[in-house]
N, CA, C, O and CB atoms as a CASP TS submission, in Angstrom:
PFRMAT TS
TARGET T0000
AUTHOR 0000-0000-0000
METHOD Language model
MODEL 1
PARENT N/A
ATOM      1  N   UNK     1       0.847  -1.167   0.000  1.00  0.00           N
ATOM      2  CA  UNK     1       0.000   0.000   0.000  1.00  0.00           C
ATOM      3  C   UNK     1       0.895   1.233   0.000  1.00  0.00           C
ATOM      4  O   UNK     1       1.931   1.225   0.665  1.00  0.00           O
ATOM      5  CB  UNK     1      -0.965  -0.004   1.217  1.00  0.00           C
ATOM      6  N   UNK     2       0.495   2.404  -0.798  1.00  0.00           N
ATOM      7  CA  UNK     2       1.125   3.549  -0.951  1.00  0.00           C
ATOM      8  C   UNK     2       0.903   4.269  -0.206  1.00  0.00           C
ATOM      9  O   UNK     2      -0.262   4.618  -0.397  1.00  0.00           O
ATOM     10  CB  UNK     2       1.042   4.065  -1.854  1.00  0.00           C
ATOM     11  N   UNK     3       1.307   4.769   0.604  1.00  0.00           N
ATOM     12  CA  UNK     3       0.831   5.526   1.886  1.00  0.00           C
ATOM     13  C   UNK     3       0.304   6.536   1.768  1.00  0.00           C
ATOM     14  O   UNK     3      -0.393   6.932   2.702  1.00  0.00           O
ATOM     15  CB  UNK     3       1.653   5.836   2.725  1.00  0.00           C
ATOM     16  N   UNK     4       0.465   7.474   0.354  1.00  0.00           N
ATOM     17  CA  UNK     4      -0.519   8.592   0.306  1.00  0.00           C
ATOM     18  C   UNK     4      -2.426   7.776   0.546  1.00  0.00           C
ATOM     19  O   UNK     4      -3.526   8.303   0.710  1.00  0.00           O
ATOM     20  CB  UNK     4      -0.180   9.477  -1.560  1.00  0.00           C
ATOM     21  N   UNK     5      -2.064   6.628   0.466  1.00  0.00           N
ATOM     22  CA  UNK     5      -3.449   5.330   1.017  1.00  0.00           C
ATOM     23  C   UNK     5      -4.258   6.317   1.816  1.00  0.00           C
ATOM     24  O   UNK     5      -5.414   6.641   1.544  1.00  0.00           O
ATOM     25  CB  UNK     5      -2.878   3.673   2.307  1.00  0.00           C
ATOM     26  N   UNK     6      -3.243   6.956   3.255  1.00  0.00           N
ATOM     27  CA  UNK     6      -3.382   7.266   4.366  1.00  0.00           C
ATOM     28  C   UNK     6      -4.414   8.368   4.363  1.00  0.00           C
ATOM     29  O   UNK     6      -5.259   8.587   5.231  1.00  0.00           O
ATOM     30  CB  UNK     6      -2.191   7.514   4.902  1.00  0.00           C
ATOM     31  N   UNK     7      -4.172   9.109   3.091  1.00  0.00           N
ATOM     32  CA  UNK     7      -5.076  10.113   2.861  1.00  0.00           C
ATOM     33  C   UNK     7      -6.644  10.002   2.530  1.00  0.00           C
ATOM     34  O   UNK     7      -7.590  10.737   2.811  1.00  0.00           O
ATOM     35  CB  UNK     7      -4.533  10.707   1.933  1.00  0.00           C
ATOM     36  N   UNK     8      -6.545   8.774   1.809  1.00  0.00           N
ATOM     37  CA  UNK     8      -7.522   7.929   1.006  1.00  0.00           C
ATOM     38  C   UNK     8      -8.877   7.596   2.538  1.00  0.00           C
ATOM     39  O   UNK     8     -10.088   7.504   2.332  1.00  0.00           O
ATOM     40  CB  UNK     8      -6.434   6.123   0.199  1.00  0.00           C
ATOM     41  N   UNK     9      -8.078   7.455   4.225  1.00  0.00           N
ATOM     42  CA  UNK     9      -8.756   6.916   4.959  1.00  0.00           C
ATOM     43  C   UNK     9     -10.016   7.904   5.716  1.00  0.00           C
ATOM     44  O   UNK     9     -10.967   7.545   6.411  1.00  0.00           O
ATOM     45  CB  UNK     9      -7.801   6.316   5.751  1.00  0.00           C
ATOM     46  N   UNK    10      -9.470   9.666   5.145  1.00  0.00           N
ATOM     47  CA  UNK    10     -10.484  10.355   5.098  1.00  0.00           C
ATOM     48  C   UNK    10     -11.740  10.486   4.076  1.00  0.00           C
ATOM     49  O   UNK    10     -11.673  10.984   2.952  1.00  0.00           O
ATOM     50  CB  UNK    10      -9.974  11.245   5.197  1.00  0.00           C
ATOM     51  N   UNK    11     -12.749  10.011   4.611  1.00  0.00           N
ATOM     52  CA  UNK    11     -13.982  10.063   3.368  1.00  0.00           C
ATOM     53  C   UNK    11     -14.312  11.688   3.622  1.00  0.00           C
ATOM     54  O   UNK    11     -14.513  12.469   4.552  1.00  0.00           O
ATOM     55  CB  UNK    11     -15.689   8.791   3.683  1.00  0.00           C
ATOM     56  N   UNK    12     -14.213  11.660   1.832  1.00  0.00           N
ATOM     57  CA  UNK    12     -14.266  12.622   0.694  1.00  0.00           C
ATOM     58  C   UNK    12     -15.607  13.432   1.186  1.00  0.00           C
ATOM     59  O   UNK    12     -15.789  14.629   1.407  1.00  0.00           O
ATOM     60  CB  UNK    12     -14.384  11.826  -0.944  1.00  0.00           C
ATOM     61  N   UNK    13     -16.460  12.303   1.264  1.00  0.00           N
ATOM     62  CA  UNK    13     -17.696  13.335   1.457  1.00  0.00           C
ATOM     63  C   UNK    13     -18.197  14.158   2.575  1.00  0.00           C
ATOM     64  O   UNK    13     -19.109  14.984   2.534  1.00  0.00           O
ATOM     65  CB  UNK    13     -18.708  12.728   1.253  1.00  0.00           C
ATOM     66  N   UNK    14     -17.384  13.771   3.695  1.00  0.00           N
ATOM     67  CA  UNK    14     -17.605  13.998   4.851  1.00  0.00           C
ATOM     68  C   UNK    14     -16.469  14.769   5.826  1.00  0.00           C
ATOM     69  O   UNK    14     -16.649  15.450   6.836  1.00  0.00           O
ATOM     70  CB  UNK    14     -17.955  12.819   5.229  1.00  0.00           C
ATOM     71  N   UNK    15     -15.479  14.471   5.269  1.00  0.00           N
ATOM     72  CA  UNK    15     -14.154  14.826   6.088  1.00  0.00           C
ATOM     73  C   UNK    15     -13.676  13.804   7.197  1.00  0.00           C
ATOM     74  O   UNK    15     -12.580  13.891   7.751  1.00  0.00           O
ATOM     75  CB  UNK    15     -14.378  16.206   6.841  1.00  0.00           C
ATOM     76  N   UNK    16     -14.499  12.951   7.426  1.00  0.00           N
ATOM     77  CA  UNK    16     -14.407  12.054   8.637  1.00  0.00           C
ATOM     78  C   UNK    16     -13.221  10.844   8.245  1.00  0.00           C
ATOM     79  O   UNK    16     -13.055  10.282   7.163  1.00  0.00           O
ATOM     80  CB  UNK    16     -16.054  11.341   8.983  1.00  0.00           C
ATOM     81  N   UNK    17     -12.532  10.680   9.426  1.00  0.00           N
ATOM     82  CA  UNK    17     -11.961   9.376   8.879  1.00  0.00           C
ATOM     83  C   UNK    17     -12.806   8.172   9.451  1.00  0.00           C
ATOM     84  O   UNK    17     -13.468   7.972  10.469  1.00  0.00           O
ATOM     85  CB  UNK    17     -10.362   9.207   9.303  1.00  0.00           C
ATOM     86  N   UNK    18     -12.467   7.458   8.303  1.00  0.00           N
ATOM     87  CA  UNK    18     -13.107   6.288   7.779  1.00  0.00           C
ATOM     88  C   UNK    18     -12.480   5.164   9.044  1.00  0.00           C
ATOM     89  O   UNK    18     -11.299   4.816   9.044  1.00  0.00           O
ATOM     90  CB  UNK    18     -12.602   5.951   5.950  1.00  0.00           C
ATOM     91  N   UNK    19     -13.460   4.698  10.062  1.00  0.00           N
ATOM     92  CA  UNK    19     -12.875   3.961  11.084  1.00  0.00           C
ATOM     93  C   UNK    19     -12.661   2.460  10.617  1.00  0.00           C
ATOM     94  O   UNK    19     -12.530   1.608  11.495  1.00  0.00           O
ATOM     95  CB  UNK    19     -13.753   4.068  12.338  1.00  0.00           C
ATOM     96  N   UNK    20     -12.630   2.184   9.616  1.00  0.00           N
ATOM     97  CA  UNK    20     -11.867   0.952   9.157  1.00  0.00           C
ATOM     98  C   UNK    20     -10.886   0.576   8.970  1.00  0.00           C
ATOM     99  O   UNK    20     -10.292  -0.486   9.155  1.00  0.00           O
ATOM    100  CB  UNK    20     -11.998   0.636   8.460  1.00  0.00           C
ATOM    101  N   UNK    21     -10.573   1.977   8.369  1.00  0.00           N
ATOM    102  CA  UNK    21      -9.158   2.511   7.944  1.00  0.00           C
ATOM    103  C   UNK    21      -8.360   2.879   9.090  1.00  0.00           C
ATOM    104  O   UNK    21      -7.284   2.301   9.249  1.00  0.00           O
ATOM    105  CB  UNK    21      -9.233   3.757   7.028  1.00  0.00           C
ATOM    106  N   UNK    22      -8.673   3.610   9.769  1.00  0.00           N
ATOM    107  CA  UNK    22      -7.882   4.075  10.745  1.00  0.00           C
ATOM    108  C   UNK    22      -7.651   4.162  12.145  1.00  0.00           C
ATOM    109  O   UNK    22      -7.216   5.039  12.892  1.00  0.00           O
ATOM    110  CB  UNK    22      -7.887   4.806  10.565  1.00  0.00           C
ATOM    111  N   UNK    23      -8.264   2.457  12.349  1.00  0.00           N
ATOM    112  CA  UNK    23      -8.345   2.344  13.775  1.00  0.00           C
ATOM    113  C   UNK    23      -8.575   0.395  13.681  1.00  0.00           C
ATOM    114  O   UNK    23      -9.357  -0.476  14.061  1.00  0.00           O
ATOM    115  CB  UNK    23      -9.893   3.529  14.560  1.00  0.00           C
ATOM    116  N   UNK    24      -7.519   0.530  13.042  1.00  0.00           N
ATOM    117  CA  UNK    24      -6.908  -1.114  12.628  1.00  0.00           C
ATOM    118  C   UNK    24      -6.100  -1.755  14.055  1.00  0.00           C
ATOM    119  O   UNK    24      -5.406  -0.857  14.531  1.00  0.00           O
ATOM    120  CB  UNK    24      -5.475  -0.998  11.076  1.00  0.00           C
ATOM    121  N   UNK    25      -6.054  -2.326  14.413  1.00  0.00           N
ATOM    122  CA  UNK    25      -5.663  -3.080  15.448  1.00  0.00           C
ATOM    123  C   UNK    25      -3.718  -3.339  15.126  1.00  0.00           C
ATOM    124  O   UNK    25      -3.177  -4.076  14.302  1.00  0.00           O
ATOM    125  CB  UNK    25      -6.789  -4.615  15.415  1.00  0.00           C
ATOM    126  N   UNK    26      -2.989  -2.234  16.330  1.00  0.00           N
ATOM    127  CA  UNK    26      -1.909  -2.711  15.804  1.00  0.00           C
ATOM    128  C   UNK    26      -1.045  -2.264  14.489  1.00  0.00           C
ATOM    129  O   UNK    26      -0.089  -2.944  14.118  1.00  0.00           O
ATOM    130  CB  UNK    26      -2.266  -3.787  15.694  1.00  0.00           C
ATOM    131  N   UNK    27      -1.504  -0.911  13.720  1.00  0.00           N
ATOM    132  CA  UNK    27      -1.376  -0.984  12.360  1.00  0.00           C
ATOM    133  C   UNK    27      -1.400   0.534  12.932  1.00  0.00           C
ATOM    134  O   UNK    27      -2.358   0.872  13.627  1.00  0.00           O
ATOM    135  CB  UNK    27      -2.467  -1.823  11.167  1.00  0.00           C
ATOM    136  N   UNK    28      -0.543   1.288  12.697  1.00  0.00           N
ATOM    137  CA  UNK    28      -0.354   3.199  12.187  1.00  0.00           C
ATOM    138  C   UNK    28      -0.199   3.208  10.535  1.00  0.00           C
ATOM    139  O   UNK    28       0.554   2.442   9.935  1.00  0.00           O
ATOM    140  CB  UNK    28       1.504   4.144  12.962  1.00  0.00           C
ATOM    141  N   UNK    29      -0.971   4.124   9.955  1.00  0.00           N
ATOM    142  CA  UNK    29      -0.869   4.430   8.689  1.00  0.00           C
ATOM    143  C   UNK    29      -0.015   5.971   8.690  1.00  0.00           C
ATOM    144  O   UNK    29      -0.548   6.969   9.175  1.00  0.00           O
ATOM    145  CB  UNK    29      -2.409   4.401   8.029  1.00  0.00           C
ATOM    146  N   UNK    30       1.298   6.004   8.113  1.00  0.00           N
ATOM    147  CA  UNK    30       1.223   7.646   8.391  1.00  0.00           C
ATOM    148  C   UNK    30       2.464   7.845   6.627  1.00  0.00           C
ATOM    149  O   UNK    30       2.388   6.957   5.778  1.00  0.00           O
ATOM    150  CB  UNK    30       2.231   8.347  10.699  1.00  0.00           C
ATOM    151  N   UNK    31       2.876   8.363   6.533  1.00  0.00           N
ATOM    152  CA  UNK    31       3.341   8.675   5.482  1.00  0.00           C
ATOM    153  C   UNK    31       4.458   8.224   4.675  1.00  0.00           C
ATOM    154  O   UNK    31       4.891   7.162   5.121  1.00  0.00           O
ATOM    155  CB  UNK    31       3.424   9.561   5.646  1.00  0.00           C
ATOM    156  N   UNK    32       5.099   8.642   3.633  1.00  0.00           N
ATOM    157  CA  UNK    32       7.088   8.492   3.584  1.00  0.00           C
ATOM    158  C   UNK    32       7.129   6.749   2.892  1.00  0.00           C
ATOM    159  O   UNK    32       8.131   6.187   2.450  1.00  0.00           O
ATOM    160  CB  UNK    32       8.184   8.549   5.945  1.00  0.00           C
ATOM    161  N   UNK    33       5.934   6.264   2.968  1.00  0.00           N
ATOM    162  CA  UNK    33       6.758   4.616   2.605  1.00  0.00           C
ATOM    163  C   UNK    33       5.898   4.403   1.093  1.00  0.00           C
ATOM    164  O   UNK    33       4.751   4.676   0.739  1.00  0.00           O
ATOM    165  CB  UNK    33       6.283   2.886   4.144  1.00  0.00           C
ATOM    166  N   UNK    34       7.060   3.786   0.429  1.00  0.00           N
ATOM    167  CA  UNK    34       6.226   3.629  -1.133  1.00  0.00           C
ATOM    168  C   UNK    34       7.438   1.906  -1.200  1.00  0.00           C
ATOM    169  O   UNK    34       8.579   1.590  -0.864  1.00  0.00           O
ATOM    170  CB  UNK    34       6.659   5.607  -2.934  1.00  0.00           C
ATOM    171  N   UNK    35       6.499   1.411  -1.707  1.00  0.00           N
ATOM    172  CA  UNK    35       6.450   0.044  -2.306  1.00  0.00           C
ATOM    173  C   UNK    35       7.496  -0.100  -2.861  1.00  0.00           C
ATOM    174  O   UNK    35       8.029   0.982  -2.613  1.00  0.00           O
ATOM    175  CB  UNK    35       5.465  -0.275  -3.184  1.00  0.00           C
ATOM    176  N   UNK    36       8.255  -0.702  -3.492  1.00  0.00           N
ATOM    177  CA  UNK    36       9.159  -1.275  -4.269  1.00  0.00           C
ATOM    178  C   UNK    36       8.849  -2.492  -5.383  1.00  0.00           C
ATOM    179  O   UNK    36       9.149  -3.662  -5.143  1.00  0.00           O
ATOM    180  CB  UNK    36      10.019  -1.671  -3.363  1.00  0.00           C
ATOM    181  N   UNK    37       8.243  -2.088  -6.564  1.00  0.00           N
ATOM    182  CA  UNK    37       7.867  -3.117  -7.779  1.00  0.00           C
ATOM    183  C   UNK    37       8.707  -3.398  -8.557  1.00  0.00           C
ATOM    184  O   UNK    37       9.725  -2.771  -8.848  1.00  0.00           O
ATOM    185  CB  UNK    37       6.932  -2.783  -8.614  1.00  0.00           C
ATOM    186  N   UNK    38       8.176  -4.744  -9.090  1.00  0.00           N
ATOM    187  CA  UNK    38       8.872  -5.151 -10.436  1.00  0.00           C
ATOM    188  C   UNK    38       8.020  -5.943 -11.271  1.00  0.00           C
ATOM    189  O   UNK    38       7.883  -7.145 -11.497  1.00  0.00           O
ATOM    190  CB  UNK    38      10.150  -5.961 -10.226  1.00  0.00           C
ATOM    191  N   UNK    39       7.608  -5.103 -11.573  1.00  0.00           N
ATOM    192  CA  UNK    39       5.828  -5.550 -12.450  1.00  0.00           C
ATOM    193  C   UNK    39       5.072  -5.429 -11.844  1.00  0.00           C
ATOM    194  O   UNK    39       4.765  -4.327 -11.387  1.00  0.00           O
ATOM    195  CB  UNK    39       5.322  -6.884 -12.953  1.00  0.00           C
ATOM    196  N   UNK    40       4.514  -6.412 -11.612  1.00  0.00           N
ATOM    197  CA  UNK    40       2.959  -6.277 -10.511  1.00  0.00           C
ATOM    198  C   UNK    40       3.945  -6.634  -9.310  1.00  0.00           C
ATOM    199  O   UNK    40       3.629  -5.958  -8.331  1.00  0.00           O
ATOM    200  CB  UNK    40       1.219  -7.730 -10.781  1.00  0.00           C
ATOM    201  N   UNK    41       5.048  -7.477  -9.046  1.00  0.00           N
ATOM    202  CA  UNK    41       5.223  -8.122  -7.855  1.00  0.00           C
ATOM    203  C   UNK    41       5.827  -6.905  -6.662  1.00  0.00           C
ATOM    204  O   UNK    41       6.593  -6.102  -7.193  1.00  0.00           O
ATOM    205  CB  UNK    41       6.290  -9.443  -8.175  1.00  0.00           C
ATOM    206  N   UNK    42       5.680  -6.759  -5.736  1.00  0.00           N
ATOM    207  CA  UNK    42       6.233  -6.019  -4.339  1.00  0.00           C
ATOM    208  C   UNK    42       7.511  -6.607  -4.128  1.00  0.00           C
ATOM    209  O   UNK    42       7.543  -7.811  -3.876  1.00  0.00           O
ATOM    210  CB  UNK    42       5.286  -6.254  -2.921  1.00  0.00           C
ATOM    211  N   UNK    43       8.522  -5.989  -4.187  1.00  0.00           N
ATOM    212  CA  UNK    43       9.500  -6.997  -3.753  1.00  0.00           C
ATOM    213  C   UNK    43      10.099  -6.461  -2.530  1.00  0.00           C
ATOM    214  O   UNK    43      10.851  -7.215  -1.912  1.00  0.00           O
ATOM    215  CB  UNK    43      10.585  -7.314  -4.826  1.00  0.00           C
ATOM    216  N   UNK    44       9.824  -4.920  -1.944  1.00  0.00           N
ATOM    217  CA  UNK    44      10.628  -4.245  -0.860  1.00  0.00           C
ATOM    218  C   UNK    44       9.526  -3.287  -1.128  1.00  0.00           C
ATOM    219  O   UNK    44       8.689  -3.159  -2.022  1.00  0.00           O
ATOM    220  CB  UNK    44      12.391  -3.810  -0.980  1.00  0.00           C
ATOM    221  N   UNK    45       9.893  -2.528   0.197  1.00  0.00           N
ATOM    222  CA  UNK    45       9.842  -1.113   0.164  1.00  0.00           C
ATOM    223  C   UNK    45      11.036   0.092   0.867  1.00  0.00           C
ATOM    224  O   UNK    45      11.956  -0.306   1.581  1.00  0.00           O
ATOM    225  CB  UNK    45       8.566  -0.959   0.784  1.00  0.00           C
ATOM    226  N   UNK    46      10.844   1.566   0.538  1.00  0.00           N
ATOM    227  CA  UNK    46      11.575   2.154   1.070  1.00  0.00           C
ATOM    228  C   UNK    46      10.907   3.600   1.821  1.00  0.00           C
ATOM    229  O   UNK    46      10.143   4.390   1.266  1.00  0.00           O
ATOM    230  CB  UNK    46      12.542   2.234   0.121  1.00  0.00           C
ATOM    231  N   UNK    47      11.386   3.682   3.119  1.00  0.00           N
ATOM    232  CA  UNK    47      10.204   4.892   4.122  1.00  0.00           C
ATOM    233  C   UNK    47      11.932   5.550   4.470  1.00  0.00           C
ATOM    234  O   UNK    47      13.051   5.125   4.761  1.00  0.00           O
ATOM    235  CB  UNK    47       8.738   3.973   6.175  1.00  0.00           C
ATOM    236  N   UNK    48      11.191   6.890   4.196  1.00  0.00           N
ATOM    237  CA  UNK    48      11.623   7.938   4.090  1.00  0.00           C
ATOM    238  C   UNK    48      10.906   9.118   5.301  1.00  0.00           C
ATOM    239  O   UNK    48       9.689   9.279   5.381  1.00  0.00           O
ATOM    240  CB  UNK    48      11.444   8.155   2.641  1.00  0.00           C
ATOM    241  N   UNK    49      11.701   9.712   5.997  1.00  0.00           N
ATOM    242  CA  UNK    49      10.948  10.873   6.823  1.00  0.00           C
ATOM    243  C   UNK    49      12.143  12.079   7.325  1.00  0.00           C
ATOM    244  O   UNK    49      13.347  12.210   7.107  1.00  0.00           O
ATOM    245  CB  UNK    49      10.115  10.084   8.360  1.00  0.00           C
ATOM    246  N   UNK    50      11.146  12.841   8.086  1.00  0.00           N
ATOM    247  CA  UNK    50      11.687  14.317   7.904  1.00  0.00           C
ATOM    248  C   UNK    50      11.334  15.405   7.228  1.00  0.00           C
ATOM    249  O   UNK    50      11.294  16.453   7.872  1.00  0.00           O
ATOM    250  CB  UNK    50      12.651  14.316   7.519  1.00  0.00           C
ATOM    251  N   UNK    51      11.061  15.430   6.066  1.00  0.00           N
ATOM    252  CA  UNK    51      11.036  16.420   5.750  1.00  0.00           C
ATOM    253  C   UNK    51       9.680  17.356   5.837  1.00  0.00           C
ATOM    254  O   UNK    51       8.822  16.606   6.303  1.00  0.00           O
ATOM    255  CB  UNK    51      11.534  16.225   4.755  1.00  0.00           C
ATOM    256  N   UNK    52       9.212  18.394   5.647  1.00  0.00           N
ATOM    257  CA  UNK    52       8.154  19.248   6.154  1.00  0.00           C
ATOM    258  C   UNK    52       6.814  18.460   5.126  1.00  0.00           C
ATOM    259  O   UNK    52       6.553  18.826   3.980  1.00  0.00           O
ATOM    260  CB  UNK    52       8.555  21.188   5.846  1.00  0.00           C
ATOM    261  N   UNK    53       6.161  17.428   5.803  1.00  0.00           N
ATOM    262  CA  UNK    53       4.990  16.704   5.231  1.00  0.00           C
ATOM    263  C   UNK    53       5.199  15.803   4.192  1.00  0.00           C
ATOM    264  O   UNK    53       5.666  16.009   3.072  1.00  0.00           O
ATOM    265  CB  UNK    53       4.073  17.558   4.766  1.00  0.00           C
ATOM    266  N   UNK    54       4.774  14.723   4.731  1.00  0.00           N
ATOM    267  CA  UNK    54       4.446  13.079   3.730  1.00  0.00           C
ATOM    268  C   UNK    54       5.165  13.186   3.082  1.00  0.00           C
ATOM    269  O   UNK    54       6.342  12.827   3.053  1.00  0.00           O
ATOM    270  CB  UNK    54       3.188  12.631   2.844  1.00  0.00           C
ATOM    271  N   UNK    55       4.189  14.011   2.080  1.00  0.00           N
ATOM    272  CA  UNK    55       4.067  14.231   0.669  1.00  0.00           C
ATOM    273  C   UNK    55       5.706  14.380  -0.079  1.00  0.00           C
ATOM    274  O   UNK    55       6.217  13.802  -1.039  1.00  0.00           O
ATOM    275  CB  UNK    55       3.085  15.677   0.493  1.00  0.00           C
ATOM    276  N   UNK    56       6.065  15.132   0.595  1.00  0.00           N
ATOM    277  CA  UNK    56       7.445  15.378   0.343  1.00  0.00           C
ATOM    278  C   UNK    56       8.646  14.106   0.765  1.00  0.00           C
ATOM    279  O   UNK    56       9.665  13.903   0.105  1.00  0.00           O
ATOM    280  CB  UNK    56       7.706  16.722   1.166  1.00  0.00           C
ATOM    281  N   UNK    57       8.265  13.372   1.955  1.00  0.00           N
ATOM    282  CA  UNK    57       8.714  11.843   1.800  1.00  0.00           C
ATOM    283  C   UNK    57       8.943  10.700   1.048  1.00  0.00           C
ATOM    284  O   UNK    57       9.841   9.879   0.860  1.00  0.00           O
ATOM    285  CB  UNK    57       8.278  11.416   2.213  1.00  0.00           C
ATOM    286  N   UNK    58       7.410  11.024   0.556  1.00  0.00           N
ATOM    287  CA  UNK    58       7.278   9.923  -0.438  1.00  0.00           C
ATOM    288  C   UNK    58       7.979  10.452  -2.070  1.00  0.00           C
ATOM    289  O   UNK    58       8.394   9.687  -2.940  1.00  0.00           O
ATOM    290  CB  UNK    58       5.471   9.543  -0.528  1.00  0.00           C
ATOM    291  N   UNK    59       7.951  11.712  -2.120  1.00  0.00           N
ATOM    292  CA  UNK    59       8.797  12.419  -3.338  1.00  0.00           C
ATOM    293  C   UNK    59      10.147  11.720  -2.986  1.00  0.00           C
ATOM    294  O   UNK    59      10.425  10.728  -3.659  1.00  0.00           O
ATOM    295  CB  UNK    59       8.899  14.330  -3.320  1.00  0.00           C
ATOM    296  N   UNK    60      11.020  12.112  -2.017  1.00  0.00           N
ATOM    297  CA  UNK    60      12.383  11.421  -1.664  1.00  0.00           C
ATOM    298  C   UNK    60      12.011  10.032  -1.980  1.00  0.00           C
ATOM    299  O   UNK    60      12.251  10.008  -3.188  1.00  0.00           O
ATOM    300  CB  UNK    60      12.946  11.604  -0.040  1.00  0.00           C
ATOM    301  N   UNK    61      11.621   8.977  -1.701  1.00  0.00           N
ATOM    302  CA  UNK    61      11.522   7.824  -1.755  1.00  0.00           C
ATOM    303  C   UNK    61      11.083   7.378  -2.993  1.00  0.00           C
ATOM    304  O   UNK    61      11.433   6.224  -3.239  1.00  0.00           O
ATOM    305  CB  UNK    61      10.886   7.467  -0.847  1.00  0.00           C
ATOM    306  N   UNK    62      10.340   8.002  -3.961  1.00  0.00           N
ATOM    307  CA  UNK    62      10.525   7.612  -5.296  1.00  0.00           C
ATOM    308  C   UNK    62      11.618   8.301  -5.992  1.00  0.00           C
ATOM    309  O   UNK    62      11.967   7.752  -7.037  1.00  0.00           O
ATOM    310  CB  UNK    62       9.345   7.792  -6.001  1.00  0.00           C
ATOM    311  N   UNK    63      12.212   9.322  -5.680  1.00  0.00           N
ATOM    312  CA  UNK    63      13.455   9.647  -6.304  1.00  0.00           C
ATOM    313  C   UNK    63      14.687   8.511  -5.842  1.00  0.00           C
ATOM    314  O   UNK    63      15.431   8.267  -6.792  1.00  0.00           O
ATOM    315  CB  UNK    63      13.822  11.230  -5.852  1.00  0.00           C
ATOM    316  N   UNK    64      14.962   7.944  -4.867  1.00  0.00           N
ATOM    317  CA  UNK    64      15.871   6.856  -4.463  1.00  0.00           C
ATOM    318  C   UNK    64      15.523   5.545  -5.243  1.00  0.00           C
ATOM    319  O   UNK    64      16.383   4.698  -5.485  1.00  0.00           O
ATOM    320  CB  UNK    64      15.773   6.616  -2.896  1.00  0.00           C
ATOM    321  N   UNK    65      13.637   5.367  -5.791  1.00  0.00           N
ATOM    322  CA  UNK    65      13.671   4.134  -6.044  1.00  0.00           C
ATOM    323  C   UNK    65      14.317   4.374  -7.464  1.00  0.00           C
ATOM    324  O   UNK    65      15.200   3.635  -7.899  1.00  0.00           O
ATOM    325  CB  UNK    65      12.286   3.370  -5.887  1.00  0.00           C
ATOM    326  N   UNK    66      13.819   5.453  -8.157  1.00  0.00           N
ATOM    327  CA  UNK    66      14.305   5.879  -9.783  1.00  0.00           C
ATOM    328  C   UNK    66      15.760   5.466  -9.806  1.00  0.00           C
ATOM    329  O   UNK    66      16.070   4.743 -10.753  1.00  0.00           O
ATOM    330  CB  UNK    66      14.191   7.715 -10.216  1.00  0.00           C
ATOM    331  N   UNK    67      16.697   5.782  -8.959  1.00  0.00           N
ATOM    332  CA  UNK    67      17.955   5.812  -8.839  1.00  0.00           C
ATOM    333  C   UNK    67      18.122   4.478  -8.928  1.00  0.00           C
ATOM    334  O   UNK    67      18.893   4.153  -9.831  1.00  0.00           O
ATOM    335  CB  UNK    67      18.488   6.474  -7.742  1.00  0.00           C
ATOM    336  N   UNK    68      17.433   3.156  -7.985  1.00  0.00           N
ATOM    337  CA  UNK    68      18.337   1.704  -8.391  1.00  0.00           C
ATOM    338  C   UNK    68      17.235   1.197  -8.939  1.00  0.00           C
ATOM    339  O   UNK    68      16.941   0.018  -8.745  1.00  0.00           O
ATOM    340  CB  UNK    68      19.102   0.605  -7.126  1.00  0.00           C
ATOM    341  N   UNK    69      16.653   1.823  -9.517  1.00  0.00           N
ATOM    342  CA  UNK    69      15.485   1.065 -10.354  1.00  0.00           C
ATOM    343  C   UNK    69      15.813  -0.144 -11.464  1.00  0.00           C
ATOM    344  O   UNK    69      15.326  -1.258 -11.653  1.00  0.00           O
ATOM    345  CB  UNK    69      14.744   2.204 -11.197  1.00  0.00           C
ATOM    346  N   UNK    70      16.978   0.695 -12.166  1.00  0.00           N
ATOM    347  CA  UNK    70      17.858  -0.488 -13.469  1.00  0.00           C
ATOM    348  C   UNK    70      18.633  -1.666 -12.901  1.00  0.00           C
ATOM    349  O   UNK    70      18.845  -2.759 -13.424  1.00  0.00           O
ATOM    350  CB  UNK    70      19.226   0.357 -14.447  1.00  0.00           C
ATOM    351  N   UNK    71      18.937  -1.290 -11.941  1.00  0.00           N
ATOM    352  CA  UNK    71      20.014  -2.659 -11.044  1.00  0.00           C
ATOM    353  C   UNK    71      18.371  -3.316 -10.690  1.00  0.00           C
ATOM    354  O   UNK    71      18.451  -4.484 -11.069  1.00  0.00           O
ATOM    355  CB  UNK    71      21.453  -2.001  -9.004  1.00  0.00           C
ATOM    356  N   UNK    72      17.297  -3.140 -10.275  1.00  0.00           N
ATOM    357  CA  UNK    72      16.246  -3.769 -10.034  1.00  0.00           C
ATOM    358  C   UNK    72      16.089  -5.669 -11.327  1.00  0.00           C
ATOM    359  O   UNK    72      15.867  -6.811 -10.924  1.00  0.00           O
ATOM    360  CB  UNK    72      14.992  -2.284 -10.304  1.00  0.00           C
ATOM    361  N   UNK    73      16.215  -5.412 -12.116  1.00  0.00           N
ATOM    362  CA  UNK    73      15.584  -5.514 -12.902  1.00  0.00           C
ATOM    363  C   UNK    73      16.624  -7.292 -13.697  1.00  0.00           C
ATOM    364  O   UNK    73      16.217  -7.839 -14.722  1.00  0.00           O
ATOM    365  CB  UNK    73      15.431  -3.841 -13.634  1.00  0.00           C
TER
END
């Protein structure tokens, strides 16, 4: 799961978060982590934090995956 997910756990129509989503047993959803693919398959991921919001985490963390993306493969 892509953690901008996390955003996904506020419903749209309401502003409310969605208590399915976000009150999982054991489970924090919070930002910075993006998957690691190679086709459809997951093979890793990489979480990233610090910098001023998520959003900007998960930017770092797909710029690192771009970087060994070809050795991926």
């Amino acid at each position: 799961m892509r953690t901008s997910a996390a955003s996904k756990a506020i419903d749209e129509r309401t502003g409310e978060p969605d208590p399915h989503l976000i009150y999982l047993n054991d489970v924090l959803l919070v930002g910075g982590g993006v998957p690691i693919r190679i086709d459809d398959e997951i093979i890793g991921a990489i979480g990233v934090a610090g910098s001023p919001g998520s959003i900007h985490d998960e930017e770092c963390a797909d710029a690192g995956i771009a970087q060994i993306e070809r050795s991926l493969r």
